[in-house]
Backbone as JSON Lines, residues from 0, in Angstrom:
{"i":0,"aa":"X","n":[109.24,37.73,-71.74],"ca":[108.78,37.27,-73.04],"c":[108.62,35.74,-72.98]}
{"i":1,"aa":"X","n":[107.59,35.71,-73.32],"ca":[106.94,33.94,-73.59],"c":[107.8,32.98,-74.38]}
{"i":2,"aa":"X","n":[108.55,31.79,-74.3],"ca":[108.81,31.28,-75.28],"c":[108.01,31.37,-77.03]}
{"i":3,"aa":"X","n":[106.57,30.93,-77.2],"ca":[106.11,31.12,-78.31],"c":[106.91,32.99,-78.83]}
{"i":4,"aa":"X","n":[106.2,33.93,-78.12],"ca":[107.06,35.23,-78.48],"c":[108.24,35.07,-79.09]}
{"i":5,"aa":"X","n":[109.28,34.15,-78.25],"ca":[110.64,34.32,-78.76],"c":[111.0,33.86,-80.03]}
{"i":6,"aa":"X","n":[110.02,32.38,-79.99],"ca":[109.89,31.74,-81.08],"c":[109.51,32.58,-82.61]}
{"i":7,"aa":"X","n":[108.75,33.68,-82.24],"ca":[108.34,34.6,-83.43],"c":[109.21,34.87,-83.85]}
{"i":8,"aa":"X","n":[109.54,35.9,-82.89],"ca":[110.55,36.98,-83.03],"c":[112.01,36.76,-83.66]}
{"i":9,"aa":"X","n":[112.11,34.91,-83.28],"ca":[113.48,34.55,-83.72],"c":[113.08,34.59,-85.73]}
{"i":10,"aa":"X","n":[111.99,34.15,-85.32],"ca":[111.64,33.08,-87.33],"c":[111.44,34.42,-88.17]}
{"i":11,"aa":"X","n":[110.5,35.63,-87.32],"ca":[110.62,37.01,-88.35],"c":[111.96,37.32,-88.86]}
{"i":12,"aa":"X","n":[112.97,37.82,-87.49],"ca":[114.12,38.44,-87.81],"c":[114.52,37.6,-88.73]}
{"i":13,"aa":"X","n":[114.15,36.13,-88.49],"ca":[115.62,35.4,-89.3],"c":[115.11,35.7,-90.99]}
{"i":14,"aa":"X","n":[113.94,35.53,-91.47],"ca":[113.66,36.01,-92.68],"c":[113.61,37.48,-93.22]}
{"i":15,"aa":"X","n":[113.48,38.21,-92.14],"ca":[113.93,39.62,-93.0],"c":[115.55,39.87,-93.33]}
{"i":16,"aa":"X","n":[116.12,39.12,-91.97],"ca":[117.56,39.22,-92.4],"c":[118.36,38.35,-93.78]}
{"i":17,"aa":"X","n":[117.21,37.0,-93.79],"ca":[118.22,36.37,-94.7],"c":[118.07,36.34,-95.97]}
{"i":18,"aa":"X","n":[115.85,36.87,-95.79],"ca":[115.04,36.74,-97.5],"c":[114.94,37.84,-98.35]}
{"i":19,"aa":"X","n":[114.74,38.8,-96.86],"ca":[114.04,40.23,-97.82],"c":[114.75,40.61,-99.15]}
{"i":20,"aa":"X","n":[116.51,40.58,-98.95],"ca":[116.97,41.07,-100.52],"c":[116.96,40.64,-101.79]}
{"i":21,"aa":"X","n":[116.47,39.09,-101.45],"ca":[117.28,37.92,-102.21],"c":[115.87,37.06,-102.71]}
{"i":22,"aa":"X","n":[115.0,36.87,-102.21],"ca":[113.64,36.37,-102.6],"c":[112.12,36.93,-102.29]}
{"i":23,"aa":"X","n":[111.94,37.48,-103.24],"ca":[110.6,38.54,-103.05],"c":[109.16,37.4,-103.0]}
{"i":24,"aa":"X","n":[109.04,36.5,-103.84],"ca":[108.23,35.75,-104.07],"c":[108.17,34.8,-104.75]}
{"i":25,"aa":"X","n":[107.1,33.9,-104.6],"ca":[107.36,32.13,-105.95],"c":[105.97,32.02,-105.86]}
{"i":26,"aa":"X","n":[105.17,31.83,-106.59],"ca":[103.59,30.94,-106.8],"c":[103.78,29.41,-106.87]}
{"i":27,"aa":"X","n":[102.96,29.2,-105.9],"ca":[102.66,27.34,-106.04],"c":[101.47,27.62,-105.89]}
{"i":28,"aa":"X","n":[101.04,27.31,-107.47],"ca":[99.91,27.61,-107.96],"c":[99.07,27.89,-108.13]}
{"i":29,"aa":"X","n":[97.59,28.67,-107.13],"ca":[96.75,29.56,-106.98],"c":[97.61,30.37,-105.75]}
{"i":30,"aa":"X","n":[98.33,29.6,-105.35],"ca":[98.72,30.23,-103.78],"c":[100.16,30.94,-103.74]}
{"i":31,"aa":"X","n":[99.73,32.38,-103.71],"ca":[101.41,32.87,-103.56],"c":[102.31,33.37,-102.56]}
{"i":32,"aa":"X","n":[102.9,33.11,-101.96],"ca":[103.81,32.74,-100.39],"c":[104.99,33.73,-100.55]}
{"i":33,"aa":"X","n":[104.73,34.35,-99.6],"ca":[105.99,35.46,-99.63],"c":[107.13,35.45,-98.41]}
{"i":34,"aa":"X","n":[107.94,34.94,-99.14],"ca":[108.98,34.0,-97.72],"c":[109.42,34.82,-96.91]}
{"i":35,"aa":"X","n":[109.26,36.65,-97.82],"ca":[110.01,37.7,-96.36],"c":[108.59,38.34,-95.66]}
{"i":36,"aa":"X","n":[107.62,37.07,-96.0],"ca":[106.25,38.08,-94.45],"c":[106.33,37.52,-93.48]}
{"i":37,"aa":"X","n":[106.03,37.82,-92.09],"ca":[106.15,37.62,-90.53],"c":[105.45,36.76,-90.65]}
{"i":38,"aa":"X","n":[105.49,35.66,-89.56],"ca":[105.4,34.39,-89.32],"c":[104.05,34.33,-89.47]}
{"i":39,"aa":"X","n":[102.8,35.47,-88.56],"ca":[101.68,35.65,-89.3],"c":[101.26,35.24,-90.39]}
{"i":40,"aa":"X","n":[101.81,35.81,-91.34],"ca":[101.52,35.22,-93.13],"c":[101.58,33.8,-93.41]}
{"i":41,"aa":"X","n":[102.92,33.27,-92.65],"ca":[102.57,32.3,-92.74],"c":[101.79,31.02,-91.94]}
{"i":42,"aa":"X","n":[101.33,31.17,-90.99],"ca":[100.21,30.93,-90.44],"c":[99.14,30.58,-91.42]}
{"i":43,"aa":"X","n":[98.74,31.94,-91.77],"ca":[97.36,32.53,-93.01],"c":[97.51,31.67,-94.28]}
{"i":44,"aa":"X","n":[98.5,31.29,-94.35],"ca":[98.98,30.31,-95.44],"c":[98.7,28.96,-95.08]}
{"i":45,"aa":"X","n":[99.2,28.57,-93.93],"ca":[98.89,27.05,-93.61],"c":[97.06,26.74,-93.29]}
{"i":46,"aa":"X","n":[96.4,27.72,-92.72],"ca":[95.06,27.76,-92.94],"c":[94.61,27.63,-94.01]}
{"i":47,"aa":"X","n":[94.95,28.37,-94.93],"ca":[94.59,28.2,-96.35],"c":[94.84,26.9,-97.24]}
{"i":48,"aa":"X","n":[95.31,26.27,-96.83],"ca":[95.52,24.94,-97.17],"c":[97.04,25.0,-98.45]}
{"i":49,"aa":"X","n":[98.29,25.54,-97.88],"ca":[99.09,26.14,-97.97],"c":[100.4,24.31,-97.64]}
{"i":50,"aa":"X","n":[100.54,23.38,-98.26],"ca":[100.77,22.22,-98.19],"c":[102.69,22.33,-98.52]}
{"i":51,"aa":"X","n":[103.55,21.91,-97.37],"ca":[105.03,21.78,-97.07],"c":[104.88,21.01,-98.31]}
{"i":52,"aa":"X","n":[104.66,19.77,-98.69],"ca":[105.54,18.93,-99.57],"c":[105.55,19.62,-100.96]}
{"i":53,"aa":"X","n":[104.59,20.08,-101.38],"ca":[104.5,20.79,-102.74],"c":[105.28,21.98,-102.9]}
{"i":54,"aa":"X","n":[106.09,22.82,-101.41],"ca":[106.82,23.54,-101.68],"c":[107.98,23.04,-101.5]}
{"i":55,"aa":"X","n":[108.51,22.32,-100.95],"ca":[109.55,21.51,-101.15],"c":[109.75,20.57,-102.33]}
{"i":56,"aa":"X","n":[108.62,20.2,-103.2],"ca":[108.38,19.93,-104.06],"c":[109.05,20.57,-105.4]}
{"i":57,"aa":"X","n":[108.31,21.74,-105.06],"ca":[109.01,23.21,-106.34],"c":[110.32,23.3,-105.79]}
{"i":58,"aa":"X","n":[110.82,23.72,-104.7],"ca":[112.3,24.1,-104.9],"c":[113.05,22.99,-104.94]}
{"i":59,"aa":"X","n":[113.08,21.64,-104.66],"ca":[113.96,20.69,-105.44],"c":[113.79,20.98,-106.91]}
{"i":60,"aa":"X","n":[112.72,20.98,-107.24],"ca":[113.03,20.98,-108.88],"c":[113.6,22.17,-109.25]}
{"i":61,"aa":"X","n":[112.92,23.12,-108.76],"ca":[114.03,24.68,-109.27],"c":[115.66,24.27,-108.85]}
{"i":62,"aa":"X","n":[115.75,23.3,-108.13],"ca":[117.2,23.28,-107.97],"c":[118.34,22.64,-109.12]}
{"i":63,"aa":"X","n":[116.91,22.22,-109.91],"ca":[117.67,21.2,-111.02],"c":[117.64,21.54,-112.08]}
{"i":64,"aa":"X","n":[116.79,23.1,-112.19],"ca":[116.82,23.76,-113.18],"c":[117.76,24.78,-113.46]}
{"i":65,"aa":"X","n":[118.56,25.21,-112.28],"ca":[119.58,26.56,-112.35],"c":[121.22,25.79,-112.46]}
{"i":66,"aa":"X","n":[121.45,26.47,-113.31],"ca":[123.04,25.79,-113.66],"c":[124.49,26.77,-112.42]}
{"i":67,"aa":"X","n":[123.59,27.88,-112.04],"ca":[124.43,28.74,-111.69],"c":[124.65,28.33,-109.83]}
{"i":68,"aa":"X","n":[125.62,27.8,-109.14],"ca":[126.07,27.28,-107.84],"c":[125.49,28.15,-106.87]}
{"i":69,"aa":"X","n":[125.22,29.25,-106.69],"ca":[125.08,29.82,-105.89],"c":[123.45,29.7,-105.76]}
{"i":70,"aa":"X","n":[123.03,30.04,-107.03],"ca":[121.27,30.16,-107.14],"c":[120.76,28.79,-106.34]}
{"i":71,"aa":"X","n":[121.69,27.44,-106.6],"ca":[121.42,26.1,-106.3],"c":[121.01,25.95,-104.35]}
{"i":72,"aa":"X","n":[122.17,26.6,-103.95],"ca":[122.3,26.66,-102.77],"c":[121.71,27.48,-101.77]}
{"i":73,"aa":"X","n":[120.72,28.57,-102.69],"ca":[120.28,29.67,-102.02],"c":[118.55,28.95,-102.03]}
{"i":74,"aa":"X","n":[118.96,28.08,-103.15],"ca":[117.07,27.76,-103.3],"c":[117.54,26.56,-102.13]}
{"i":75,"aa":"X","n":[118.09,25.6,-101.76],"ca":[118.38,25.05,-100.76],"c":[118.51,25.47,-99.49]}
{"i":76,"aa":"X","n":[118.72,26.88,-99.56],"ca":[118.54,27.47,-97.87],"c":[117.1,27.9,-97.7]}
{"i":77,"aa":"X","n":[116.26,28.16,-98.54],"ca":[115.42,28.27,-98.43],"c":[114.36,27.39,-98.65]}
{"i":78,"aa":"X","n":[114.75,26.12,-98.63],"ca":[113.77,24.5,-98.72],"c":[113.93,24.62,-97.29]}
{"i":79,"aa":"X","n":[114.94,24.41,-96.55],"ca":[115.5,24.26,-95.16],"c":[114.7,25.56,-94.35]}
{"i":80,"aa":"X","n":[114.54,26.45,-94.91],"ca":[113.99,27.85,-93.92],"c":[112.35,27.2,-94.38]}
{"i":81,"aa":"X","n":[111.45,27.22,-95.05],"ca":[110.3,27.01,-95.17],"c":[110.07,26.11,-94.59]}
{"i":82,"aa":"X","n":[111.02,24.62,-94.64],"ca":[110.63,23.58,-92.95],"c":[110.22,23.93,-91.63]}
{"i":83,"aa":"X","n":[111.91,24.49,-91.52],"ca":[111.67,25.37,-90.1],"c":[110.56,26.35,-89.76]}
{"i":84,"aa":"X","n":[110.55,27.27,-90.71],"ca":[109.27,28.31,-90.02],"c":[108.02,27.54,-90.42]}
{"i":85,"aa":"X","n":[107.95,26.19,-91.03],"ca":[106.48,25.65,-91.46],"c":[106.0,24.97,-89.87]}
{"i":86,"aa":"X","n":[107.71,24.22,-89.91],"ca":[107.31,23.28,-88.5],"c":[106.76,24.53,-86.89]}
{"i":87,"aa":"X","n":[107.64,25.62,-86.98],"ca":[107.53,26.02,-86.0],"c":[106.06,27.25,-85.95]}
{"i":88,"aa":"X","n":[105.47,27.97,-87.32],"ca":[103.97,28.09,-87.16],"c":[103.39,27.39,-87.02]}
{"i":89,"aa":"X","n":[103.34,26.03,-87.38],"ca":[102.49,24.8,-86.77],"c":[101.92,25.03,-85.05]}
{"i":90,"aa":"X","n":[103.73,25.0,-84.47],"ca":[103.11,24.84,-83.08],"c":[102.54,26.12,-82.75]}
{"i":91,"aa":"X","n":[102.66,27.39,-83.52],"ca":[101.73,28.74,-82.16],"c":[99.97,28.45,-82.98]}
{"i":92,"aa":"X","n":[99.65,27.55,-83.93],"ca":[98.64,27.89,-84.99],"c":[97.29,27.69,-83.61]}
């Protein structure tokens, strides 16, 4: 298996394991991003003109909107996961 391969294979598993139960979906604004699809999707997203800062954008502010600790920290693991799999579809695009 190819590094890029492994590279998939690591960024799929890691979002079905960590998103699928817990975050189905969010709209940033015509464009709606589904954090538990295979790295594929998001690819199809960054073509589309699918822009990191504006989603990092929304989940800081959703972070300042939830009073409840856990919700805070979960939208924070997932600012941190949309980097990572943004930076790392970059390199197979």
């Amino acid at each position: 298996m190819d590094s890029s391969a492994i590279h998939n294979k690591w960024v799929e598993d890691a979002i079905r394991s960590r998103y699928v139960t817990e975050f189905d979906h969010h709209s940033f604004g015509e464009i709606k991003i589904i954090s538990t699809t295979p790295l594929t999707d998001i690819k199809k997203a960054y073509q589309i003109g699918f822009d990191r800062n504006v989603v990092l954008k929304y989940l800081k502010e959703e972070q300042y909107k939830v009073e409840d600790e856990y919700h805070k920290n979960f939208l924070r693991e997932v600012s941190y996961c949309f980097l990572t799999i943004k930076e790392l579809a970059k390199i197979h695009l």
